[in-house]
Every structure is written in structure tokens, then in C-alpha cells.
TORRO-793320 format. One record per residue (C-alpha): y, x, z. Coordinates in steps of 0.05 Angstrom, whole numbers, plus 5000, padded with zeros to 4 digits. Layout:
# residues N
YXZ/...
//
This chain:
# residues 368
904310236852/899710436915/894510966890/892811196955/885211026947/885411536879/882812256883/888712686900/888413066826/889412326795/894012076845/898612646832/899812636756/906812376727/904211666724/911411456692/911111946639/904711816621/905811026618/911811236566/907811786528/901011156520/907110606507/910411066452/903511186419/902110486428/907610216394/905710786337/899210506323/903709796310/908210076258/902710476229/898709916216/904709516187/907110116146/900010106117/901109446100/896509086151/890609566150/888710116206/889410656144/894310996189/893210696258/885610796261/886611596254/892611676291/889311276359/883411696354/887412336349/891612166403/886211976458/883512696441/890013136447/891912546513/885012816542/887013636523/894013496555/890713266624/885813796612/891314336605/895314026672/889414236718/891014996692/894815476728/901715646697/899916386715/894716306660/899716076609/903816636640/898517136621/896416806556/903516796523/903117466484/895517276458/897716666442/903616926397/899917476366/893417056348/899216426314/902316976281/895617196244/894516466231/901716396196/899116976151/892416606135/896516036113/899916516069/893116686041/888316146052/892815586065/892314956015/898214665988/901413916003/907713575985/910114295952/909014706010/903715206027/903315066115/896614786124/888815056147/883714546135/879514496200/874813926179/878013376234/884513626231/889114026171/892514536229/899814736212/900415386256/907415296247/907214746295/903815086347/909415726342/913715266374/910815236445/908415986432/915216186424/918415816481/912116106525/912416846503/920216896501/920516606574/914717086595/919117666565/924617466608/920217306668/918118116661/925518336644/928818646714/935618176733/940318806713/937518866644/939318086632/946518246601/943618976559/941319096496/934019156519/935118386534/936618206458/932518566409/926118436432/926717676443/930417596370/923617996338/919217426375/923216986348/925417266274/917217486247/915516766259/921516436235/921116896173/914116786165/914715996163/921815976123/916616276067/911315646062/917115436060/918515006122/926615046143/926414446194/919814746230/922915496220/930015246260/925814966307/922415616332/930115966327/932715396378/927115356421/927716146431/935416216433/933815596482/930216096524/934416676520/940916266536/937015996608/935116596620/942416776629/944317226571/951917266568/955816726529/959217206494/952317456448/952716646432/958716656404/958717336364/952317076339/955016396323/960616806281/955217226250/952316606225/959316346197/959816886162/952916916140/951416256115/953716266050/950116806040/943416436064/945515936031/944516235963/936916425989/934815655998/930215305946/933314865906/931514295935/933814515999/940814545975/940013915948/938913696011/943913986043/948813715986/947513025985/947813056065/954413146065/955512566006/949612185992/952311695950/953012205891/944812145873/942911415906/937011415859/935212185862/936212615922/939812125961/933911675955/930711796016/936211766063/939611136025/933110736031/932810966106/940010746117/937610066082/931810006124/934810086196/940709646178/937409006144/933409036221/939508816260/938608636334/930908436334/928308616260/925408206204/918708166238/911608596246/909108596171/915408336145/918908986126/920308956049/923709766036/916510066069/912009436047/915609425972/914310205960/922710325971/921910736032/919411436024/914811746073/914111066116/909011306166/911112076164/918112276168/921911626161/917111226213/923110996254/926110756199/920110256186/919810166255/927109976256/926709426194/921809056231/924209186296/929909276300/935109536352/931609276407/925209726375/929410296376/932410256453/926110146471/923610806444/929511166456/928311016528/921411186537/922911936513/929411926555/924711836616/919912386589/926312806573/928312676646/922212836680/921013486638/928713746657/926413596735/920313896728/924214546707/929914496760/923814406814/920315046793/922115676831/918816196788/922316426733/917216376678/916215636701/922915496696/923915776637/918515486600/918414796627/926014726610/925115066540/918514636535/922414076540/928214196493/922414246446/921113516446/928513376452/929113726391/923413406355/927012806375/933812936365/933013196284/928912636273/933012116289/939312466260/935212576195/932911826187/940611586197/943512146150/946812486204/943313086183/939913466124/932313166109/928413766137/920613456155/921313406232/917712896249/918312396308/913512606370/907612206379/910611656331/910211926265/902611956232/899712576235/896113096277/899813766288/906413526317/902513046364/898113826389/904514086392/907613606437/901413416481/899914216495/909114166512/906713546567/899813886590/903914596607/909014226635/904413716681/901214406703/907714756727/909613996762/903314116795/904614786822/911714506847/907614016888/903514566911/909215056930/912814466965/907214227009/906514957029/914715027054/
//
């Protein structure tokens, strides 16, 4: 596409990424609007929201990463007082205490700790001299940034958003070339640990975790969710039943149709040509983020932009395993699919950092 008459500024942005990023939320707005049974219930809010936080991410690519360099710690420490407001002020939805009413939007901090996190761990390590990478002094103070906020937000209680923040820091601190062998002894801690933690969980956590490995022994309780999901994606076949003609969401079977289990009523009525299709369009931004990092020649733009983008892999990843009962139900939604306003902040502020530090690549390369 020539777009040599555009403004440099506009000529320069990630036009492929961005077509996936609009045709993703596009095809949202469709499956909204079907899960709501042919009304914009769903669709109306979740286009309005996402031509704001598309604006903020374009907004935040014409920012130096220096800035986000120098804002990191801030940043942590101000979502950090804003996971103890929940605690205090926070109103309570679908048994959980993680939300702050702010009039246009009910702001889960929790989501925003998980761009903080990737940002202040890789600014820690940016700041860290190269012979400290494989000491002591390289461990304990990225596993506090990472542990208060974890802990915090395992308390609403949130477990999916919680391992989210653990991964996207370990994320860090493995890139930043910690030794493999801290991995593994702490991959043996955890062995070792886990039933222990395991006795900590809610109840209905370990429910979940229970029927994940065998959902067939509560079809009609615990396993509900997940057996309707596995109902949904497989009665789509090749090309779906057709838009407005999915009976689990439209009949009330299908739990959480717009939220959590969105792909599955995307998948009923679409089928698995719906489902390539999206699975494609955040390959490409998956691909472009990972390039983006390899191209930086900073460390704290490295760092970030590759952590950054595990983010939405992640996002992705548990979704997608969640919905098809590869893993526990845990609330991760699907990125910029899924109705709702947090995790679509959360991503767009991921794409707007990581537009900015593609910017500064350009910049750095044009300069030799």
C-alpha cells in the first residue's frame, strides 16, 4: 500500500498490526451483538470503548520509551495503592472484590499490574550492572515486585490475573538472562509446594482445578461451564451454524457468552474458519511484537517489548486453553474480543508502549 503522500508520524505506524488489532475488534462487536441476541447491549459499549483506548494506544506510540523507562517505579507504586483501595473501597461482582467504579469505566487495577510489572521488572534489570545478572542481588528484588502484587490480587481473589503478573515477571527476569538453574530450583520449590497451596485455594478454586482434570464427574455443576464450551465449539464444525443461529449462548446454556467463554460463541456460529481467522490475526500481532523486541538495542526496550508481548500471548494462550478445557477456568479473558473494558486498557497501553519502542528502532536505524 503506497503511503508516501502521509505525514511521516502516520506513514510509520505498524499499519498490519493495526489492520489485525481493528479486524479482531471488528469481528468482536459481531459476536457481541449475536451473543446479545441481536441487540448492540454488548456491541454498542464495547465499540465505543475501543475507539477510545485505539486513540490512547496511538497516543502513547508518539511517547518516548525513556519516559516509560522513568515512569515504571511510579507506575508500580501508585497500582499498588490502587490494589489496596480495592481492598477497601472496591465493590464486589461475580464473588470477587477487584473493581473501582470510575463512572465510564469499573477499573480493575489488577489489570493494569500486568504491564506495570513487565515495565518495572525490565527497568530493574535495565539498572542492574551485567555481573550482578547471575547474584543474589538479581533475585530478591525482582520476586518482591512481583510477590506484593501477586499477593495482593490472589486476595480479591483473582488466581488467573494473579499468575499472570508471576509469568509476565519471571518472563522478564528469564530474558534478562538469569541462570537456568534458579528456574529449575524454583520449578522444584513449586513441586514441592503445591500441595501445600493447594490447601490455601477457595473452594471453588479447587473445584476448578478438580473437574479440570475430569470434567465429566459434575456435567451439570462445576463442569458446566467448560462442558457447554466443549458443546459450543464442536456443534460449529468447519463454518458454524450461522451469525444469530447459536442455540448453547442464544438458549441461556453457555455461561459467560460475551465475557470469558466469547470464543466459544464465536466458534458455534463460526466456526473453525472463525477461529483461524482469529488465531491468525494475533499470530501477526504476536509476530510483530517479538520483532519489535529483537530490533531494540536498549535493554529496557528489549525487555519490555518482549515481556509486553508475552503479555498478550498469555492473555491469549489461557484463554483459549480455558474455553477448550485444556486448562483450569481462571477469568482470563480473550484480548480485545471478550466484552469488557480493563483487559482491552491493558492490552492497548501493551500495543501503544510497544508502537513507541518500534518507533525509536526506526529512529536509531535511520541514524546508523
Amino acid at each position: 500500500m503506497a503511503l508516501g503522500f502521509l505525514p511521516r508520524p502516520i506513514r510509520e505506524l505498524p499499519w498490519l498490526m493495526l489492520i489485525c488489532v481493528v479486524a479482531i475488534a471488528g469481528f468482536s462487536t459481531l459476536v457481541l451483538y449475536s451473543a446479545a441476541g441481536g441487540r448492540m447491549t454488548y456491541a454498542q459499549p464495547q465499540g465505543m470503548r475501543f475507539v477510545l483506548f485505539f486513540g490512547m494506544a496511538i497516543a502513547i506510540s508518539r511517547l518516548r520509551p525513556e519516559w516509560f523507562k522513568k515512569a515504571a517505579f511510579p507506575a508500580y507504586v501508585v497500582t499498588l495503592v490502587l490494589l489496596v483501595v480495592v481492598e477497601a473501597l472496591g465493590f464486589v461482582g461475580g464473588g470477587a472484590q477487584r473493581w473501582v467504579n470510575l463512572g465510564i469505566i469499573n477499573l480493575q487495577p489488577s489489570e493494569l499490574m500486568k504491564p506495570v510489572i513487565i515495565l518495572a521488572c525490565a527497568h530493574f534489570y535495565s539498572l542492574l550492572p551485567a555481573r550482578e545478572i547471575r547474584g543474589w542481588s538479581a533475585i530478591w528484588p525482582a520476586a518482591l515486585l512481583i510477590g506484593i502484587p501477586a499477593g495482593l490480587i490472589l486476595i480479591q481473589p483473582d488466581l488467573g490475573t494473579a499468575t499472570m503478573v508471576v509469568f509476565g515477571g519471571l518472563t522478564v527476569m528469564f530474558l534478562a538472562g538469569l541462570p537456568l538453574r534458579l528456574f529449575a530450583g524454583g520449578i522444584a520449590f513449586l513441586a514441592v509446594a503445591l500441595p501445600i497451596a493447594f490447601s490455601f485455594l477457595h473452594d471453588y478454586q479447587r473445584q476448578r482445578v478438580f473437574i479440570f482434570m475430569n470434567p465429566e464427574t459434575d456435567p451439570l455443576g462445576t463442569g458446566y461451564h467448560i462442558t457447554q464450551s466443549k458443546i459450543a465449539i464442536g456443534s460449529g464444525g468447519l463454518t458454524g451454524v450461522g451469525f444469530l443461529n447459536g442455540t448453547q449462548s442464544h438458549g441461556g446454556y453457555l455461561p459467560e457468552p460475551h465475557t470469558d467463554f466469547v470464543f466459544a460463541t464465536m466458534a458455534e456460529e463460526w466456526g473453525l474458519a472463525g477461529g483461524i481467522f482469529l488465531i491468525l490475526a494475533f499470530a501477526l500481532i504476536l509476530r510483530w511484537g517479538m520483532r519489535v523486541a529483537t530490533d531494540s538495542r536498549d535493554r529496557f526496550s528489549r525487555l519490555a517489548a518482549a515481556g509486553l508481548t508475552t503479555t498478550i500471548f498469555f492473555y491469549v494462550a489461557i484463554n483459549l486453553m480455558m474455553v477448550m478445557g485444556l486448562a483450569p477456568v481462571v477469568g482470563i479473558p480473550l484480548p480485545l474480543f471478550s466484552y469488557g473494558g480493563s483487559a482491552m486498557m491493558t492490552v492497548m497501553i501493551c500495543l501503544g508502549v510497544l508502537m513507541a519502542i518500534e518507533r525509536q528502532n526506526r529512529r536509531e536505524a535511520r541514524r546508523g
